[in-house]
C-alpha positions in Angstrom: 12.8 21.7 7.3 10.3 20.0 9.5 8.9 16.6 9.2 5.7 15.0 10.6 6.2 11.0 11.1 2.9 9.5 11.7 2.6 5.7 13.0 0.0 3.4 13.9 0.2 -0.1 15.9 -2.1 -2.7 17.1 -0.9 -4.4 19.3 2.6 -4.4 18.4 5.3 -3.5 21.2 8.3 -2.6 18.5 6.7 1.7 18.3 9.9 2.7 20.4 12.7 0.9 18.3 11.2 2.5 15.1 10.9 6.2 16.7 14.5 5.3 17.8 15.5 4.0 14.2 14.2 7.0 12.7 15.7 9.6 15.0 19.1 7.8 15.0 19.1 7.7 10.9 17.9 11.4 10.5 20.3 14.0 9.8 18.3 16.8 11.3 17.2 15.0 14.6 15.8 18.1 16.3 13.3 18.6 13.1 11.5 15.3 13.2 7.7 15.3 15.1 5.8 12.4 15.5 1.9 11.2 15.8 1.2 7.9 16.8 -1.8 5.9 17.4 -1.4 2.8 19.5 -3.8 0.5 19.8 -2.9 -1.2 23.0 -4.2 -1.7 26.8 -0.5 -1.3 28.0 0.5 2.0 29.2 2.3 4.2 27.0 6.0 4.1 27.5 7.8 6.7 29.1 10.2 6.8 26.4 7.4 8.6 24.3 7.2 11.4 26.8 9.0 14.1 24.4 7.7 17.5 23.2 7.9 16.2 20.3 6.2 13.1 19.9 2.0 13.1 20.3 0.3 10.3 21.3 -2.9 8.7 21.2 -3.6 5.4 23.0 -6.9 3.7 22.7 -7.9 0.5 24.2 -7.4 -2.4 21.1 -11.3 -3.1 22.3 -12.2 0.3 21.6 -10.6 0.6 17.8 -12.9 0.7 15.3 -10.2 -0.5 12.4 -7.4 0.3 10.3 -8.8 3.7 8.1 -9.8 5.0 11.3 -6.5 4.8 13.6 -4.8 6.5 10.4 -7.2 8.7 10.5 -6.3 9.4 14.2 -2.0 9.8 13.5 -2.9 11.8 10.6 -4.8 13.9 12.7 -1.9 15.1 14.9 -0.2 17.0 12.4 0.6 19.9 13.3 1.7 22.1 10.2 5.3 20.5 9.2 7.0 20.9 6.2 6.6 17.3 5.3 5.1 14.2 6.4 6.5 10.5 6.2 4.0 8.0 6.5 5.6 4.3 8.1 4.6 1.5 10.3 5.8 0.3 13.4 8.3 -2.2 12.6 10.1 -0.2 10.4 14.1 0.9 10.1 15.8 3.4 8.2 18.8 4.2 6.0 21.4 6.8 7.1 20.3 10.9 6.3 17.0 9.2 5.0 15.5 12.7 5.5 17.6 14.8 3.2 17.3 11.9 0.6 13.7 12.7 0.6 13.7 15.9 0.7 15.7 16.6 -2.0 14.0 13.7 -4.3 11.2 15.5 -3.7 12.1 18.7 -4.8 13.7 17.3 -8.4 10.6 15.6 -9.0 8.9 17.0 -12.3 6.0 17.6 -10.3 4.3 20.1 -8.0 2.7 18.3 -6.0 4.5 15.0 -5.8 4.5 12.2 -3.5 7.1 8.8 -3.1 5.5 5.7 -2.1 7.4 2.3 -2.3 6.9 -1.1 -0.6 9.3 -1.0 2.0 12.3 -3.8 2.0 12.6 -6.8 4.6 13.8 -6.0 7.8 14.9 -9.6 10.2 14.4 -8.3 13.6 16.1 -11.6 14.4 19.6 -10.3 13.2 19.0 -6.5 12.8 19.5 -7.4 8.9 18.3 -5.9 5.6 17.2 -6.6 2.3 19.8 -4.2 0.3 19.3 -5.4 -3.2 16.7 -3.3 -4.6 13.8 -0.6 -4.0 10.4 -2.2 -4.5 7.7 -0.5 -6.2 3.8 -1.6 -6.0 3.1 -3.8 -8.5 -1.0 -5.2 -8.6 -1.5 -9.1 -8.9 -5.4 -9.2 -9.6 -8.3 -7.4 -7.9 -10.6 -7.9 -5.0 -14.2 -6.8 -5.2 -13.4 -3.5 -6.3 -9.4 -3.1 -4.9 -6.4 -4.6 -6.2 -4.2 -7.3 -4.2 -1.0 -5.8 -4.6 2.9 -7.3 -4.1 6.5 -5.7 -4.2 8.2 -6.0 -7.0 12.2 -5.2 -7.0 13.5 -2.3 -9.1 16.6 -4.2 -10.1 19.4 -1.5 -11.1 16.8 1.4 -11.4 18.8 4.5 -11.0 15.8 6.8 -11.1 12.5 7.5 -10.3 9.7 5.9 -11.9 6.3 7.4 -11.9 3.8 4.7 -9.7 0.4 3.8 -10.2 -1.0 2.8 -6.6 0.4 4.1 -2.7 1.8 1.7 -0.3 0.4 2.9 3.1 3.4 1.5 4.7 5.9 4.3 3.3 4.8 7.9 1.8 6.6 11.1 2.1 5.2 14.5 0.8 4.7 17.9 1.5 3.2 18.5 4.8 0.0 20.0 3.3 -1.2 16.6 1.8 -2.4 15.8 5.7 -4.7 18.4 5.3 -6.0 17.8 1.8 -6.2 13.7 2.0 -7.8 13.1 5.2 -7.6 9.2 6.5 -11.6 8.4 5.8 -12.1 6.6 9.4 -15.1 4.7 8.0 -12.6 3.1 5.5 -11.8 -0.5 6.9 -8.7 -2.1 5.4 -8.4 -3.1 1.5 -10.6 0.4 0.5 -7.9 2.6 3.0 -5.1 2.0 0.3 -7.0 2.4 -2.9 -9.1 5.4 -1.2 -5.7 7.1 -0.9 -3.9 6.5 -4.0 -7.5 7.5 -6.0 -7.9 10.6 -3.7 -4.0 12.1 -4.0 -4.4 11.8 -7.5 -7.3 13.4 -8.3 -6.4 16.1 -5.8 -3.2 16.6 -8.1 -0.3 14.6 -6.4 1.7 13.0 -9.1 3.1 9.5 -7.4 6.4 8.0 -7.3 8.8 5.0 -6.7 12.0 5.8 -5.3 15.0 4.0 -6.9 17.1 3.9 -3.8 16.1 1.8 -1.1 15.2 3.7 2.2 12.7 2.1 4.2 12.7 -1.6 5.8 9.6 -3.3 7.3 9.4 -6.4 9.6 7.0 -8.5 7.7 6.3 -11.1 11.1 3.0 -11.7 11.4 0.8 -9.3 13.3 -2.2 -9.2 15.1 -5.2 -7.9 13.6 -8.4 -6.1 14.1 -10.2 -8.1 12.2 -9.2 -11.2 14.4 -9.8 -9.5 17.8 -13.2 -7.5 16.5 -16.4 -10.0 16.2 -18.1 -7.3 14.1 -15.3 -6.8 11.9 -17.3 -8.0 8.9 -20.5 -5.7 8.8 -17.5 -3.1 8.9 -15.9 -4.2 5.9 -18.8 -4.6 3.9 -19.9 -1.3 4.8 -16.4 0.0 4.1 -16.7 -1.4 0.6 -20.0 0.0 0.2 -18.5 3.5 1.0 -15.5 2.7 -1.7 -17.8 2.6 -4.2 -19.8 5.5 -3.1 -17.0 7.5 -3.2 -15.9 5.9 -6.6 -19.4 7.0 -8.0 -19.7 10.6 -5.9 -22.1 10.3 -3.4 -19.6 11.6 -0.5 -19.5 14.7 0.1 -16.6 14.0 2.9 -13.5 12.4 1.8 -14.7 12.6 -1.7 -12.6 12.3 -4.7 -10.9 15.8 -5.9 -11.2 18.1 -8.8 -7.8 18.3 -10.1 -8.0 15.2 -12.1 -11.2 13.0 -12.8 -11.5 9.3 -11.7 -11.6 8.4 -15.7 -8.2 10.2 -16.1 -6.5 7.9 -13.3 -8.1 5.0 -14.7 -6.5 6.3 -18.2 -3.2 6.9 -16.4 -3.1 3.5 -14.0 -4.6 0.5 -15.8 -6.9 0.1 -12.5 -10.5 0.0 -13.2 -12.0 0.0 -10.0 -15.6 0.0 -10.5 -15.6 -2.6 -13.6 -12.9 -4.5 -11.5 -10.2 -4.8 -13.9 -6.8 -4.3 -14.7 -5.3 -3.7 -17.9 -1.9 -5.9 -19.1 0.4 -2.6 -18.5 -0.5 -2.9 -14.6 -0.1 -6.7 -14.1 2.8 -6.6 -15.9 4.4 -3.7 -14.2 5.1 -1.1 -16.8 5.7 2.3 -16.0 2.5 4.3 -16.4 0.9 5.9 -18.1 -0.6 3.4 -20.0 0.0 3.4 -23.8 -3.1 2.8 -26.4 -4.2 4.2 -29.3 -8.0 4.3 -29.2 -11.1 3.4 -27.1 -11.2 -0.1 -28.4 -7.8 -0.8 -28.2 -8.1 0.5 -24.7 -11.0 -2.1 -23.8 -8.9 -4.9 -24.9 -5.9 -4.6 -23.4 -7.7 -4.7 -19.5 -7.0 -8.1 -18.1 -10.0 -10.0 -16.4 -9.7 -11.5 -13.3 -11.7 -15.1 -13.4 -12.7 -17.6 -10.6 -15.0 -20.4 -11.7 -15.3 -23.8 -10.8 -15.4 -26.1 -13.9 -17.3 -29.2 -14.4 -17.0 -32.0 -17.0 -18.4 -35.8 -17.5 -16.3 -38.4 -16.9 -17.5 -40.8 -18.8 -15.8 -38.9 -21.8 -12.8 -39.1 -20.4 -10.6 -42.0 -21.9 -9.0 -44.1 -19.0 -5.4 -45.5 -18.6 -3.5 -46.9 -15.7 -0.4 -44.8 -16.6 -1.9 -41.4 -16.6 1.5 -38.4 -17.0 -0.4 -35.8 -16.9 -4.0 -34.5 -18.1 -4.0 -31.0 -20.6 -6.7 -29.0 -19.2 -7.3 -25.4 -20.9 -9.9 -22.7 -20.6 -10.8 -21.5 -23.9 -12.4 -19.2 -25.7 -15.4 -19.5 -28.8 -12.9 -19.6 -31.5 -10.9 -22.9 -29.5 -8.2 -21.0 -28.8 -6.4 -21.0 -25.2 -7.1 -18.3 -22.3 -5.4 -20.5 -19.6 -3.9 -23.7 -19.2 -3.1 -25.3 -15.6 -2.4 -29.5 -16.2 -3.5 -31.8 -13.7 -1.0 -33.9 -12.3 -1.7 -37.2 -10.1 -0.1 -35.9 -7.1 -2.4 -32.8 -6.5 -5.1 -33.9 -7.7 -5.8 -37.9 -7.0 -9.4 -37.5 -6.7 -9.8 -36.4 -10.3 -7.3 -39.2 -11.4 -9.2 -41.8 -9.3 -12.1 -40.6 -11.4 -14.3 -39.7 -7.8 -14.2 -36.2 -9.1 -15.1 -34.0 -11.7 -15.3 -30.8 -10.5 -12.2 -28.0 -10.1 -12.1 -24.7 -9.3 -9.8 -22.7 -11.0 -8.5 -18.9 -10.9 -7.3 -17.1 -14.1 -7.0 -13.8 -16.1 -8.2 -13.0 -19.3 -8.2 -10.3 -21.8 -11.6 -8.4 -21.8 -12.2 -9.2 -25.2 -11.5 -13.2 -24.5 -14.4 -14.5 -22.7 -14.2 -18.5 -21.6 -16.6 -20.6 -23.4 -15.0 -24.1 -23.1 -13.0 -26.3 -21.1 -10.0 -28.6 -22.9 -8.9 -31.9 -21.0 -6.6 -33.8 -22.9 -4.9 -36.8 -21.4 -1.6 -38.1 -22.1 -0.5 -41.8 -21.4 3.1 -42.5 -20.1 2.9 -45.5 -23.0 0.7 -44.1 -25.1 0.8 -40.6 -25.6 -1.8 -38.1 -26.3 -5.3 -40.0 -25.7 -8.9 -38.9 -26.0 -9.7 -34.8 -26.3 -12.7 -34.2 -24.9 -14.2 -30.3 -24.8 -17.2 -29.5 -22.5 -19.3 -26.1 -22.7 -18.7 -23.9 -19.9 
């Protein structure tokens, strides 16, 4: 069974020890084709120059940013069974390629696809991270996409159904090149979510492998975005195009027909448009997400907050042996939302009183909107001093 690999790199010279890696780890070496974008002014090296292995070299000046060199690698495919999506950077675990293909044919799934955070690769030693697989778990969301992390899947011994792609490891069935086209207008946060929203409303049911697979040097990298003076009228239009796709208005690249975007949103926890994520997804529970009913539904999303807080000082009691000041977000009914005590070390100018402003990041539940702001002192001799509450 045949297998399209598809790569990109910007600027990054480690393309041949992952084409290596990955041939070396396969167990059918003679069934493995590649497409590679690189994003470089060097030559392309001669040990590319294989029937098997298509690529595309563009001038890093000439890119025109992440979604669209996908777009490029994607576009090489050339009718193989399967297709594994990596990065350069990345190293492989022995027979890699029968794992995946039979994973993917016990799925309970038709159209299924694994995605998992690749594990740390030291290209220092040649070592890797062995413990655990790592699903995609989402921290909080920004503008309209989620900032996500790895999260280990300590002692998993089987699959667990995912809510969101990592670009830097899918495998599926070959066709899923055809039907989830890179959008090259797509600039960087909105190339992830665009993916994940577009396999599964085309059908693809997503998946974390249990068994880790795939290892990633994490170094940093460069960048488009540092390189390309333009790079922000790009992104802004790239989120503009997220959300036109979120609400329909492309008829390219749009979202598919086998599932609706409500049903993912039902599925995931991930509430693009409203920006929101529901407790199940920041706390990395297996979806589908449970409820009951509409309401409960609405109040179990988690809000994500960033405000900057002001208070007056002179209703602050004063002390020269300060421990520590409480200071809570809370809601109308005085209850807590989010606590984060001030502490002389971090934050001097507050103590010194030549402050009173902070700005503070939080979540909330939907239904828990902040109202008031709690700063509490405590004396080292004294104890609890002065509350003092401020409107927000």
């Amino acid at each position: 069974m045949s297998i399209f690999v598809q790569i990109v790199s910007y600027k990054n010279f480690d393309v041949v020890p992952t084409v290596k890696d990955c041939i070396q780890n396969a167990s059918d070496k003679d069934n493995l084709f590649f497409g590679i974008c690189l994003q470089q002014d060097e030559e392309v090296s001669a040990e590319l120059n294989h029937p098997r292995i298509k690529v595309v070299r563009i001038p890093p000046s000439e890119s025109k940013g992440h979604g669209w060199a996908r777009h490029v690698a994607q576009g090489l495919y050339e009718g193989q069974d399967y297709t594994l999506q990596v990065d350069s950077g990345t190293r492989f675990a022995e027979n890699w390629d029968v794992e995946l293909i039979e994973s993917l044919g016990k799925l309970p799934s038709p159209k299924p696809l694994i995605t998992n955070c690749p594990g740390r690769y030291d290209p220092s030693n040649g070592s890797k991270e062995m413990s655990s697989a790592y699903k995609v778990q989402p921290h909080y969301m920004v503008s309209e996409t989620p900032l996500t992390w790895p999260a280990p899947m300590k002692n998993a011994t089987e699959f667990m159904r995912a809510r969101y792609v990592s670009e830097n490891f899918i495998f599926a069935k070959g066709s899923h090149c055809l039907e989830c086209r890179y959008d090259p207008e797509m600039y960087f946060s909105e190339v992830e979510a665009s993916i994940t929203l577009r396999s599964f409303t085309l059908g693809y049911d997503l998946f974390h492998h249990f068994k880790p697979l795939v290892w990633r040097d994490y170094s940093p990298r460069n960048t488009h975005w540092n390189d390309d003076r333009d790079w922000w009228p790009k992104d802004l239009a790239s989120k503009k195009r997220f959300t036109d796709m979120l609400e329909g208005r492309l008829s390219e690249y749009r979202l598919g027909d086998a599932r609706s975007l409500r049903e993912f949103e039902l599925y995931s926890g991930l509430d693009f448009l409203g920006r929101r994520l529901q407790r199940d997804a920041v706390g990395g529970v297996e979806p589908p997400c449970k409820y009951e009913n509409e309401d409960q539904w609405n109040k179990s999303y988690m809000k994500d907050y960033t405000i900057t807080v002001s208070w007056d000082s002179n209703e602050i009691e004063r002390c020269d042996d300060y421990d520590y000041w409480y200071f809570s977000i809370e809601d109308e009914n005085d209850q807590t939302i989010n606590r984060q005590d001030l502490r002389q070390e971090r934050d001097a100018a507050i103590f010194s009183f030549k402050s009173n402003f902070k700005k503070i990041s939080f979540k909330s539940q939907e239904n828990r909107i902040p109202k008031k702001l709690c700063i509490w002192p405590v004396s080292k001799s004294k104890g609890w001093l002065k509350k003092s509450k401020f409107s927000l």
